[in-house]
N, C-alpha and C positions, 0 to 999 in steps of 0.2 A: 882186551880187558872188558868183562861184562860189565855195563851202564847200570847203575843203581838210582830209583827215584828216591828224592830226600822225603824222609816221614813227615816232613814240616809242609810239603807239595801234597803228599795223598793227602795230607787231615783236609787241607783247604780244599781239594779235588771233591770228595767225598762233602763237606760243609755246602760249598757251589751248585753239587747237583741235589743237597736235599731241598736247598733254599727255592731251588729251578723247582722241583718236583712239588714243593708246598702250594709255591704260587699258585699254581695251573691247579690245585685242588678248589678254592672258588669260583676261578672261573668255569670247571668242569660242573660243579652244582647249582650257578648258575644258570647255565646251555641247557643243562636238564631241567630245571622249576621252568622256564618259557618254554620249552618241547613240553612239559605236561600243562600247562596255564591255556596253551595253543589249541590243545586235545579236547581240554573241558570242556562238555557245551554250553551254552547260554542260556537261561530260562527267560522265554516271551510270555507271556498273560494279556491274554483280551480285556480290554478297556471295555465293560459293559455298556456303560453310559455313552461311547463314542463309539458302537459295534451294533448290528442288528444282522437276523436270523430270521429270512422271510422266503415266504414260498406263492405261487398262484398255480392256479387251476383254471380250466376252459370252462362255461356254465352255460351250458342249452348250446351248445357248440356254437356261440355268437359272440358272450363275452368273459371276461377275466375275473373271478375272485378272488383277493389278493389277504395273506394271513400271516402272521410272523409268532415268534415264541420269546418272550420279555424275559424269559430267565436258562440261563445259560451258563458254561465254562469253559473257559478255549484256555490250549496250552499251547509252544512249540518250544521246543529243545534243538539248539544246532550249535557249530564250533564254527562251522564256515560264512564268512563274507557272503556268495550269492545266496545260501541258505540252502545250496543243492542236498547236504544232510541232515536237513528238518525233517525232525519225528513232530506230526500234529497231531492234537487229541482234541475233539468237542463232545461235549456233554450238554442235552437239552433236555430241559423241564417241560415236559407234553402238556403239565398241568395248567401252562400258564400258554397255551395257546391263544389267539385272542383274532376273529376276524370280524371284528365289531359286530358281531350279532350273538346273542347270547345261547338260542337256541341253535344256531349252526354250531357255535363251538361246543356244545353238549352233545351235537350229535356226532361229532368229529372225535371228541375224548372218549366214544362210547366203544361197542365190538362192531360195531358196523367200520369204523375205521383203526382206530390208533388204539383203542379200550386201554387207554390212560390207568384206568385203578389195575390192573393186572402188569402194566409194562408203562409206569412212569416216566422212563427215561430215552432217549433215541443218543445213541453212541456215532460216533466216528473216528477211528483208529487210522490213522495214517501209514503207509508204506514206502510211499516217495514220493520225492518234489524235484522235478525235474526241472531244469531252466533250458526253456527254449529260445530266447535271447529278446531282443526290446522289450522285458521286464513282465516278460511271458512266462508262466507257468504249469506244468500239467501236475496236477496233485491226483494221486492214485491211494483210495486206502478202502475199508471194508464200511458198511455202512450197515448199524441194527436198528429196527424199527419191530416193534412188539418181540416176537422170538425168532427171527429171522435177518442174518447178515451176509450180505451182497455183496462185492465188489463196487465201487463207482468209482468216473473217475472227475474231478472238477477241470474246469478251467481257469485259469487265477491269471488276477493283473499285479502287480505287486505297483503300488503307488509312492512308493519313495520311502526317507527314514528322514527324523527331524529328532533334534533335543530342542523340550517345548514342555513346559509344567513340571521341571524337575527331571525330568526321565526321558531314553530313548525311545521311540517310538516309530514302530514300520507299518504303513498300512497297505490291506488286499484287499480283493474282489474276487470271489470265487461262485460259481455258477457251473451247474449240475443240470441236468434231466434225468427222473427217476421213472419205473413204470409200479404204482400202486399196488399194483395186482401183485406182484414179485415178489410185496412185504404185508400181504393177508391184509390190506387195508377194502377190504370185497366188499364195500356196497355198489352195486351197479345198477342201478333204476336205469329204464331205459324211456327217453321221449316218444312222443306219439310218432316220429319218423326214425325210429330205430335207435337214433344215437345216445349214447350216454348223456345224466343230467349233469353229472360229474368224469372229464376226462381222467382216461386212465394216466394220459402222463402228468408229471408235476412236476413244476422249474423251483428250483432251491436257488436262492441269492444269500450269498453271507459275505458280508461289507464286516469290516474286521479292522480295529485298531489296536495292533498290539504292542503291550509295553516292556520292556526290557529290563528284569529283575535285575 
């Protein structure tokens, strides 16, 4: 004789697994809000006031002169812990170059070098940040300088992260050699012994404390 389930058994069967099927509905929208929260990146901002943007040059092939640029904007974007998928951005004010002499930095803002009134700004787009391990880093990205943009690539120390004034905050050390010539900065007087009075290469330093939106 064929088994018949009682209609009093399916209603509760049928009751059981919608109650099973609701539950697992927040926790299923849950698991997704942190798999996209995880995704999102992070916005960092350079702390002007606790950041500097400074370069030197070789003068009479003997000694150093050392210049920086007082107005700036540094960005990075990442979702990961070591920051191996930071996108960095810098933006520098050529106007506000400054190497304590008034008539070098006039002749530096001029077309013999940087010609500030025609190309205000010096750009750097980032491409990658690699982590090389003991808080090493290779940062690779394009670099504009009047109307021409380069490849270069930095070296970066990443100096730790701290909550300090409200906010998180990561600092770096990044350090470049650029060759001038590459980006139409062509003044090239030459000394009574041939050599330049101004080296073609130039070291970029950018000490960077960035803060965490």
């Amino acid at each position: 004789m064929k088994k018949t389930i009682p209609f009093i058994a399916v209603i509760a069967i049928i009751a059981i697994t919608s109650f099973a099927f609701t539950a697992l509905i927040p926790e299923a929208k849950k698991s997704s809000n942190n798999s996209r929260a995880l995704r999102e990146p992070t916005l960092w901002k350079a702390d002007k006031v606790h950041s500097a943007v400074k370069f030197s040059v070789t003068h009479l092939l003997v000694s150093e002169v050392d210049g920086s640029f007082k107005l700036f904007e540094g960005t990075m974007e990442t979702s990961k812990p070591d920051f191996s998928d930071a996108k960095i951005n810098f933006t520098v004010d050529i106007n506000s170059l400054s190497t304590d002499n008034e008539n070098r930095d006039n002749h530096l803002k001029s077309d013999d070098f940087f010609n500030a009134e025609k190309y205000p700004s010096m750009k750097f787009e980032g491409m990658s940040f690699t982590p090389l391990g003991e808080n090493k880093y290779k940062l690779e990205g394009n670099l504009t300088i009047r109307d021409v943009t380069k490849p270069v690539t930095f070296d970066v120390t990443y100096g730790g992260m701290v909550n300090a004034m409200g906010s998180t905050r990561a600092g770096f050390k990044a350090k470049a050699t650029i060759n001038r010539f590459d980006y139409n900065l062509k003044w090239d007087k030459a000394t009574e012994t041939s050599g330049l009075v101004v080296s073609k290469d130039v070291d970029i330093s950018v000490n960077v404390e960035m803060v965490k939106s």
